[in-house]
FIDOLUM-121703 format. One record per atom (N, C-alpha, C): residue number from 1; x, y, z. Coordinates in nm, 3 decimals, always signed. Each point is the difference from the previous one (the first is absolute). Example, Ala and Ser with C-alpha at 12.3 -4.5 7.8 and 13.67 -1.06 7.14 Angstrom:
residues 2
    n     east    north       up
    1   +1.319   -0.569   +0.780
    1   -0.089   +0.119   +0.000
    1   +0.090   +0.120   +0.000
    2   -0.035   +0.105   -0.072
    2   +0.082   +0.119   +0.006
    2   -0.077   +0.109   +0.073
//
This chain:
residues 157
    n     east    north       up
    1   -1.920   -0.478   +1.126
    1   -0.111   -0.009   -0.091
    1   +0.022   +0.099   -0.113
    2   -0.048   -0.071   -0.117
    2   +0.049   +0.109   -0.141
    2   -0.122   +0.114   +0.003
    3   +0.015   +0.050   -0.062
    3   -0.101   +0.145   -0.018
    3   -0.009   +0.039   -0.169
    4   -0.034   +0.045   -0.045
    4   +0.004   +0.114   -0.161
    4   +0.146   +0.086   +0.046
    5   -0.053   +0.079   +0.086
    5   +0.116   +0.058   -0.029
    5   +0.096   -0.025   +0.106
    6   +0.008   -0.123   +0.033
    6   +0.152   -0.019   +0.091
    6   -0.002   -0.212   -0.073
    7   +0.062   -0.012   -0.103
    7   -0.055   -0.122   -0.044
    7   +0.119   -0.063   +0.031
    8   +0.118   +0.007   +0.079
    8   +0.034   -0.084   +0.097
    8   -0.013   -0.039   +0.118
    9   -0.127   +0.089   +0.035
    9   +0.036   +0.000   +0.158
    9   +0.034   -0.022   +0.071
   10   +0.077   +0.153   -0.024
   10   +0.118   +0.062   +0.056
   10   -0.035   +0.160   +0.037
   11   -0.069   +0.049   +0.046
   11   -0.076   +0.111   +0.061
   11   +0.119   +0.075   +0.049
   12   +0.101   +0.092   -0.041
   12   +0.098   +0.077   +0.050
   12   +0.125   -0.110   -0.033
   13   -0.034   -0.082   -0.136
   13   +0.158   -0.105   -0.057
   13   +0.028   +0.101   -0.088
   14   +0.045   -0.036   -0.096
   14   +0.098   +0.051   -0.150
   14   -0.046   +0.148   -0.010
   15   -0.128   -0.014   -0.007
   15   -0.085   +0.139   -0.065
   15   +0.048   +0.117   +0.093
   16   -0.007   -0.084   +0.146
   16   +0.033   +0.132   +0.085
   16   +0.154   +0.043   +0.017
   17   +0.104   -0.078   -0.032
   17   +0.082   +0.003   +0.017
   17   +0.101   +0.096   -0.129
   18   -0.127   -0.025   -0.122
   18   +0.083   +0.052   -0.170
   18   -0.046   +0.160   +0.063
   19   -0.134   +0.021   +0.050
   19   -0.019   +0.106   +0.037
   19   +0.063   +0.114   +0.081
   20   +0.059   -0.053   +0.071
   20   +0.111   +0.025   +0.119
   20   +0.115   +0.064   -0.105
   21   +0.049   -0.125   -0.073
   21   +0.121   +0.056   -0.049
   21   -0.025   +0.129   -0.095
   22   -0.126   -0.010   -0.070
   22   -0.042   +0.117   -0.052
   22   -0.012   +0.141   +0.003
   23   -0.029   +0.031   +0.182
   23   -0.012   +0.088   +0.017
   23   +0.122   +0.062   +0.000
   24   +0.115   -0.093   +0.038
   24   +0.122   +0.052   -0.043
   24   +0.057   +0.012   -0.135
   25   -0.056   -0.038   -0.086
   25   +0.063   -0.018   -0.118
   25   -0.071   +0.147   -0.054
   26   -0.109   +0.018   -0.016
   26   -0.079   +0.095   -0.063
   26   -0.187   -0.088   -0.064
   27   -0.019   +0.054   -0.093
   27   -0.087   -0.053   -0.047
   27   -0.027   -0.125   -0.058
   28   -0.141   -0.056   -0.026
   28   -0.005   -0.107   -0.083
   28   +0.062   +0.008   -0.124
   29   -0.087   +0.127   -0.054
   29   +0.042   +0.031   -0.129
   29   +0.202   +0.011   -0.024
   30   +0.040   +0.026   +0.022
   30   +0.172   +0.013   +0.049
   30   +0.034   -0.124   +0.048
   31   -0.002   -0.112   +0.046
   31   +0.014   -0.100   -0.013
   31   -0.051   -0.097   -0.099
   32   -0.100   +0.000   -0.033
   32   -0.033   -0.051   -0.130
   32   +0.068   +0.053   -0.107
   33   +0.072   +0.145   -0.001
   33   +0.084   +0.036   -0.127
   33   +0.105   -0.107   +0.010
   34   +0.068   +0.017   +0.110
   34   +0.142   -0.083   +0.090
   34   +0.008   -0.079   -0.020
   35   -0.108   -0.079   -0.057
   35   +0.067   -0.141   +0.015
   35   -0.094   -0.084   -0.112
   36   -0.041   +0.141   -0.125
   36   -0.103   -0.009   -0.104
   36   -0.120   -0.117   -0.025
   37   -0.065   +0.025   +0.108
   37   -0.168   -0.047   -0.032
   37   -0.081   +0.043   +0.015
   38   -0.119   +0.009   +0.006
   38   -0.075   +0.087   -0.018
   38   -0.067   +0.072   +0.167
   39   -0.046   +0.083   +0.008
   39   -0.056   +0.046   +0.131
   39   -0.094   -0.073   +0.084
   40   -0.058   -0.044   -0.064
   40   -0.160   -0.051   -0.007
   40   +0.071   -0.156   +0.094
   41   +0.112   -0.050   -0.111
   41   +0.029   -0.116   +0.070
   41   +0.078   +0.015   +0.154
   42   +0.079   +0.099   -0.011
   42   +0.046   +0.053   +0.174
   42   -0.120   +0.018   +0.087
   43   -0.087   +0.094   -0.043
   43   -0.100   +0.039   +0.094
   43   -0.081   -0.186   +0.034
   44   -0.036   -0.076   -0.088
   44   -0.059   -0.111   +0.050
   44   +0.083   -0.146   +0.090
   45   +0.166   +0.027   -0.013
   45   +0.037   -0.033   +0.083
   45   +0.027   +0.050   +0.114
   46   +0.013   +0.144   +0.022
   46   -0.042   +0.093   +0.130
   46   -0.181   -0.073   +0.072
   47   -0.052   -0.017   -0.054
   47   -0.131   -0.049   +0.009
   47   -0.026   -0.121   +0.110
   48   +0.075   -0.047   -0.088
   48   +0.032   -0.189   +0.016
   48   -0.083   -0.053   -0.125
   49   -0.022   +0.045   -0.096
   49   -0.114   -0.063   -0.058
   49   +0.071   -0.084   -0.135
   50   +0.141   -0.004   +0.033
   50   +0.131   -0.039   -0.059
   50   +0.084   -0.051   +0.049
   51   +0.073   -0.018   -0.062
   51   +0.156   -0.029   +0.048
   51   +0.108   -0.029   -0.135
   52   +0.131   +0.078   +0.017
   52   +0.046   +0.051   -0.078
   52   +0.077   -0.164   -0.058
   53   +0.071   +0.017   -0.131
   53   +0.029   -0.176   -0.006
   53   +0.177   +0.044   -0.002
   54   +0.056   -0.079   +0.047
   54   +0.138   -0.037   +0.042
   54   +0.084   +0.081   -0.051
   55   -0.021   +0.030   -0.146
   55   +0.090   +0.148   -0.069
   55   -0.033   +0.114   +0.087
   56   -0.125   +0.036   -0.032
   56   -0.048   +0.128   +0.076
   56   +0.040   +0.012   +0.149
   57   +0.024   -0.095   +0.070
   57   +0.007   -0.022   +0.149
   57   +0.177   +0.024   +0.012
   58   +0.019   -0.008   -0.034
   58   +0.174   +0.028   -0.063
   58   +0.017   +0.137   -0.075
   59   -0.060   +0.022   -0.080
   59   +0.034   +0.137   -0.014
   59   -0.076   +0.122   +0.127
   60   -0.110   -0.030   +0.063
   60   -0.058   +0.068   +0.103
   60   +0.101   -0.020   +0.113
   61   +0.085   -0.043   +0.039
   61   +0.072   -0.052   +0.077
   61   +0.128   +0.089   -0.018
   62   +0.020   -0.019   -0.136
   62   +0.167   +0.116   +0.011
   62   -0.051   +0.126   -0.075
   63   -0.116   +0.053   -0.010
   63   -0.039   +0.129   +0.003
   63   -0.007   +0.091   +0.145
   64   -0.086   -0.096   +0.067
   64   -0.005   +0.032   +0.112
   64   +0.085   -0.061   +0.119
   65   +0.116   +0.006   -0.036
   65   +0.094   -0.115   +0.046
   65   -0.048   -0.009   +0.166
   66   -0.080   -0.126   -0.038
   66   -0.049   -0.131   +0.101
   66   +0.039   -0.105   -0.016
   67   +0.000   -0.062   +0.123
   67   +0.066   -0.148   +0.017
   67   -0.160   -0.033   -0.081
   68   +0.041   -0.138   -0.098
   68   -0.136   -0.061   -0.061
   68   -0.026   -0.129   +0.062
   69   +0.085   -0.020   +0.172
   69   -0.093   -0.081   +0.103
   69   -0.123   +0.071   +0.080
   70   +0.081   +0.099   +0.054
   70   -0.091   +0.142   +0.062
   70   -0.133   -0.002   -0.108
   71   -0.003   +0.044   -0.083
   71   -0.095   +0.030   -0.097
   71   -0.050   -0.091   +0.006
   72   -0.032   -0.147   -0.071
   72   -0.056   -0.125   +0.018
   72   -0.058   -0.057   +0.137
   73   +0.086   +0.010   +0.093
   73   -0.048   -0.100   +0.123
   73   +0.025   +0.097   +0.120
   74   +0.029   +0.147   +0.009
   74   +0.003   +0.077   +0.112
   74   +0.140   -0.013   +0.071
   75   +0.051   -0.131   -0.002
   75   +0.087   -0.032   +0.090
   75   +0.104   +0.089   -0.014
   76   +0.115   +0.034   +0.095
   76   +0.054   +0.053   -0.024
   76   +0.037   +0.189   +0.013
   77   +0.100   +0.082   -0.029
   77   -0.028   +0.068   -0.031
   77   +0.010   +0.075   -0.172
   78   -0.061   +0.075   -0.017
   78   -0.052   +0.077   -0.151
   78   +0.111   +0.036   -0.107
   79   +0.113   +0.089   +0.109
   79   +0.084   +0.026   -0.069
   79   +0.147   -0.059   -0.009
   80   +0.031   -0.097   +0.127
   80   +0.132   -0.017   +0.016
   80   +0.056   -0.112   -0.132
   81   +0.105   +0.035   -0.026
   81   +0.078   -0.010   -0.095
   81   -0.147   -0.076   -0.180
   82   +0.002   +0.146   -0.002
   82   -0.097   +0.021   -0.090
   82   +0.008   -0.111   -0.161
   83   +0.111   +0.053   -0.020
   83   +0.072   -0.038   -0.159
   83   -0.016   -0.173   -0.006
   84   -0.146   -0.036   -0.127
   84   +0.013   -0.144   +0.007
   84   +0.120   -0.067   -0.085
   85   +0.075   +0.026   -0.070
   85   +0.136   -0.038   -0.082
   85   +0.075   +0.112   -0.019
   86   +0.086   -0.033   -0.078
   86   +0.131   +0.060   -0.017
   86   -0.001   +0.031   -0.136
   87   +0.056   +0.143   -0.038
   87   -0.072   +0.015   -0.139
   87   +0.136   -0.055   -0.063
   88   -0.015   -0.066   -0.137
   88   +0.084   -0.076   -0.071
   88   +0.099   +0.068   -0.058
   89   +0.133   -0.010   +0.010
   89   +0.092   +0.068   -0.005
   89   -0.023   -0.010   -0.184
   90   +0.095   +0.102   -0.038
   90   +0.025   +0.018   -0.197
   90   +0.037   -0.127   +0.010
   91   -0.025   +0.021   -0.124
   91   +0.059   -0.143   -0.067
   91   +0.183   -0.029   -0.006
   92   +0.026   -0.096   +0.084
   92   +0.151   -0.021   -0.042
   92   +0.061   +0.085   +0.122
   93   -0.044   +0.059   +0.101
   93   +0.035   +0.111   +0.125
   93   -0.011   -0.068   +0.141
   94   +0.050   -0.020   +0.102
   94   -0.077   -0.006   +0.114
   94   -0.011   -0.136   +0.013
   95   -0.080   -0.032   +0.125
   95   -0.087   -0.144   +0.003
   95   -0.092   -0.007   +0.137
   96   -0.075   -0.111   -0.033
   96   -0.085   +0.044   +0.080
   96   +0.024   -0.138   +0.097
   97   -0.070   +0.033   +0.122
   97   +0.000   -0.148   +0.065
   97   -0.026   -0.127   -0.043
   98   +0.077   -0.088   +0.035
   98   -0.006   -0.096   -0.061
   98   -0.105   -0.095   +0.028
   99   -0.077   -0.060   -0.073
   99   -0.133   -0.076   +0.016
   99   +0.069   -0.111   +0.116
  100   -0.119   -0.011   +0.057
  100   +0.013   -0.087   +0.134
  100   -0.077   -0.107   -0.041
  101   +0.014   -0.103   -0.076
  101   -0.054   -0.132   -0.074
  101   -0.102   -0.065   +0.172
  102   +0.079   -0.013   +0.080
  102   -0.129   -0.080   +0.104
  102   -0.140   +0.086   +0.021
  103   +0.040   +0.107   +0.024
  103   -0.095   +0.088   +0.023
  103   -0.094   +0.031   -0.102
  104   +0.050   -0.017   -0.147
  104   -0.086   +0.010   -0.104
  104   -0.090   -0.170   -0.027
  105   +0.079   -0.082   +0.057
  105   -0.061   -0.116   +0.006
  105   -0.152   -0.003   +0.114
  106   +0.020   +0.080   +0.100
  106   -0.028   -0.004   +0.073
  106   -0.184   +0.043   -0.043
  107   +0.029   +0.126   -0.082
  107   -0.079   +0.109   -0.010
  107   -0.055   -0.064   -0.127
  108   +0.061   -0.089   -0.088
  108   -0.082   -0.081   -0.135
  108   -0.121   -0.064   +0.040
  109   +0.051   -0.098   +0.124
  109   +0.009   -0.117   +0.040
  109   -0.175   +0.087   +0.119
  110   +0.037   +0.070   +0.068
  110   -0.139   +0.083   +0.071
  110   -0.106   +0.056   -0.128
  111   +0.036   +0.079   -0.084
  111   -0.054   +0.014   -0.073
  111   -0.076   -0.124   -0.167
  112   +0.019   -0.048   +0.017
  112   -0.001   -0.149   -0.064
  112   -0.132   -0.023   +0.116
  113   +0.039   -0.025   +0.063
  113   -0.086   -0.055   +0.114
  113   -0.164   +0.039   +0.061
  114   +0.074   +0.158   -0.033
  114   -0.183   +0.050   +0.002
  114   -0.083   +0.018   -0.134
  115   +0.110   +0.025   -0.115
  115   -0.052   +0.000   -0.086
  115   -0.141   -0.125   -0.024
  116   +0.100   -0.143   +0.036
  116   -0.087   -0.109   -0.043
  116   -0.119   -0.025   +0.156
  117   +0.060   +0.076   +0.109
  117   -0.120   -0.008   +0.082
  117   -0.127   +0.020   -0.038
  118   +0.040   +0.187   -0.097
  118   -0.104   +0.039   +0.003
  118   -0.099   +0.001   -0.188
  119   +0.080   -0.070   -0.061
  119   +0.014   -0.062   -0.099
  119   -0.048   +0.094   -0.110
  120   +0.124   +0.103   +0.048
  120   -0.002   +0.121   -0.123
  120   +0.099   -0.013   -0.052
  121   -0.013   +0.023   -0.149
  121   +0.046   -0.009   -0.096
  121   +0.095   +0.123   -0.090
  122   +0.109   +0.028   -0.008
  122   +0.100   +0.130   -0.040
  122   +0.034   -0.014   -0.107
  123   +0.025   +0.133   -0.066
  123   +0.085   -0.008   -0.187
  123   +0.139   +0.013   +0.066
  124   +0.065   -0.039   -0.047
  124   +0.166   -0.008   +0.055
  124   +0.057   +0.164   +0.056
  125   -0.048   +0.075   -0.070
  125   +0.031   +0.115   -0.009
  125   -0.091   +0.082   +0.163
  126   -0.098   -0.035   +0.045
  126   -0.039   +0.002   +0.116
  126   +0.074   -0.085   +0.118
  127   +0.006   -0.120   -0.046
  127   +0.106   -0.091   +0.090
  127   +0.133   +0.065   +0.044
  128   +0.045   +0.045   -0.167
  128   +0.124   +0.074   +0.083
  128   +0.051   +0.110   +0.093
  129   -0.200   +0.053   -0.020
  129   +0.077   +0.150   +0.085
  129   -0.070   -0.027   +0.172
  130   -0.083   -0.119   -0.038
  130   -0.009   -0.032   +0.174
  130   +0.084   -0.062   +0.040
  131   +0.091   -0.109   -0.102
  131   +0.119   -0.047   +0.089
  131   +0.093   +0.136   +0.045
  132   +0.024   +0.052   -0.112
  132   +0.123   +0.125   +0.045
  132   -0.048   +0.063   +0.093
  133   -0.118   +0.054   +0.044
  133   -0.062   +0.069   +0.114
  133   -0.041   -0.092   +0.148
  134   +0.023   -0.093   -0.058
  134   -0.035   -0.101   +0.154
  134   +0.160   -0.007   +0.012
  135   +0.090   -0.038   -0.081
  135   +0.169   +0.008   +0.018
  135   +0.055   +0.119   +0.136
  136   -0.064   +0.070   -0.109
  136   +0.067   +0.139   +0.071
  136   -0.076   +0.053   +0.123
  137   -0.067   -0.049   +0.027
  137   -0.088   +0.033   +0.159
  137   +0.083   -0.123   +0.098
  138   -0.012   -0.129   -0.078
  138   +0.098   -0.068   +0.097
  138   +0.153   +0.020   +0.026
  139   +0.044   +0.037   -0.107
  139   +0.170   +0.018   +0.044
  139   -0.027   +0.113   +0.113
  140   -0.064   +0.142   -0.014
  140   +0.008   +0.098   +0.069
  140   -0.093   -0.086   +0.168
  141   -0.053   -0.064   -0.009
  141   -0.097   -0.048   +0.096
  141   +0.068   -0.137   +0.089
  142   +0.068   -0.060   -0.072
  142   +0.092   -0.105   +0.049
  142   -0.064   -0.093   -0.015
  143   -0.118   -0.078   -0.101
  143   -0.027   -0.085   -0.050
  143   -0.130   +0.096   -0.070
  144   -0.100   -0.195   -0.058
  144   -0.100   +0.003   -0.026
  144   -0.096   +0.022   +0.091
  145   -0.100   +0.091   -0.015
  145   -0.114   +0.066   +0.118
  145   -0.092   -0.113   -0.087
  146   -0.094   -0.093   +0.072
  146   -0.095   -0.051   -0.028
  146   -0.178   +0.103   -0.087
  147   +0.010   +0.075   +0.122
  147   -0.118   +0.098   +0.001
  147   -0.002   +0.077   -0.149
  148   +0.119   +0.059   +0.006
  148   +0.073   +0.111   -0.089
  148   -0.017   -0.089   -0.143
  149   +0.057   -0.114   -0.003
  149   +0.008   -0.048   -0.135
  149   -0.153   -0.050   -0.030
  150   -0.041   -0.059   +0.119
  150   -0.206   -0.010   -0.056
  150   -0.051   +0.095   -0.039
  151   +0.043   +0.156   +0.053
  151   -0.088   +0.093   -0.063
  151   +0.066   +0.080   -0.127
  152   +0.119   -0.040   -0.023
  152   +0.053   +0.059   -0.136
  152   -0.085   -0.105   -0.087
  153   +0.006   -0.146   +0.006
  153   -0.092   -0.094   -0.126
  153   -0.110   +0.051   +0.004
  154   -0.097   +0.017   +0.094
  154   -0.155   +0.081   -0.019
  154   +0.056   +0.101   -0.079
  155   +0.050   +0.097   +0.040
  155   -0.004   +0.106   -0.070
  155   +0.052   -0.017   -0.168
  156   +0.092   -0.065   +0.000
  156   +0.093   -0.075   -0.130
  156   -0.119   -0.065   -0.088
  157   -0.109   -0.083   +0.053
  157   -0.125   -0.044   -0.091
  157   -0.074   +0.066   -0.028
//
């Protein structure tokens, strides 16, 4: 049952869990520098009276390097293999893993899917960073998480 201030109800979900990582991290205020938004908006997703949208949930994630399944849906544990990508080598240096085309099919093709379930609507530029963030939870996860990708689109709308 939803509440004011638990408006997923989720009574000890997200809110309690950003909180958790908090106490390890340090303050609201210090995380809201971290990952530059404002306090007010940390403290009301500490709350529940929020929820952070798919950028923010990604940068709260490798500040406080948390798994951003842990964080979202509990499952799991918090910290193991923390790092959601691979930071992009210089230009012209290095390389990075090579895209796994089924798996990105996979993760279009799930995401596509709830999108029009739930018949929200994205600027491309949101699309892309929930595909890249639903990508990269599944390669590290060994597919598409159903749960995981429903609550990145809520949060993504």
């Amino acid at each position: 049952m939803s509440t004011p201030q638990d408006p997923a109800g989720q009574r000890g979900g997200f809110a309690a869990r950003l909180r958790q990582r908090l106490e390890r991290f340090g303050s609201a205020g210090a995380l809201a520098l971290a990952i530059q938004r404002s306090e007010s908006a940390v403290r009301k997703w500490m709350r529940g009276q929020s929820e952070p949208s798919v950028t923010d949930l990604r940068a709260l994630c490798e500040v406080t390097q948390t798994r951003i399944d842990w964080l979202v849906t509990g499952r799991g544990a918090p910290e193991e293999a923390a790092v959601l990508h691979e930071p992009s080598p210089p230009y012209g240096r290095g390389a990075r893993s090579p895209l796994d085309l089924g798996l990105l099919e996979s993760v279009l093709g799930a995401v596509e899917a709830q999108l029009r379930e739930t018949g929200t609507t994205l600027p491309l530029l949101k699309q892309a960073t929930l595909i890249a963030t639903c990508y990269d939870l599944s390669r590290a996860g060994g597919g598409p998480d159903a749960e995981v990708i429903a609550r990145l689109v809520k949060l993504a709308g």
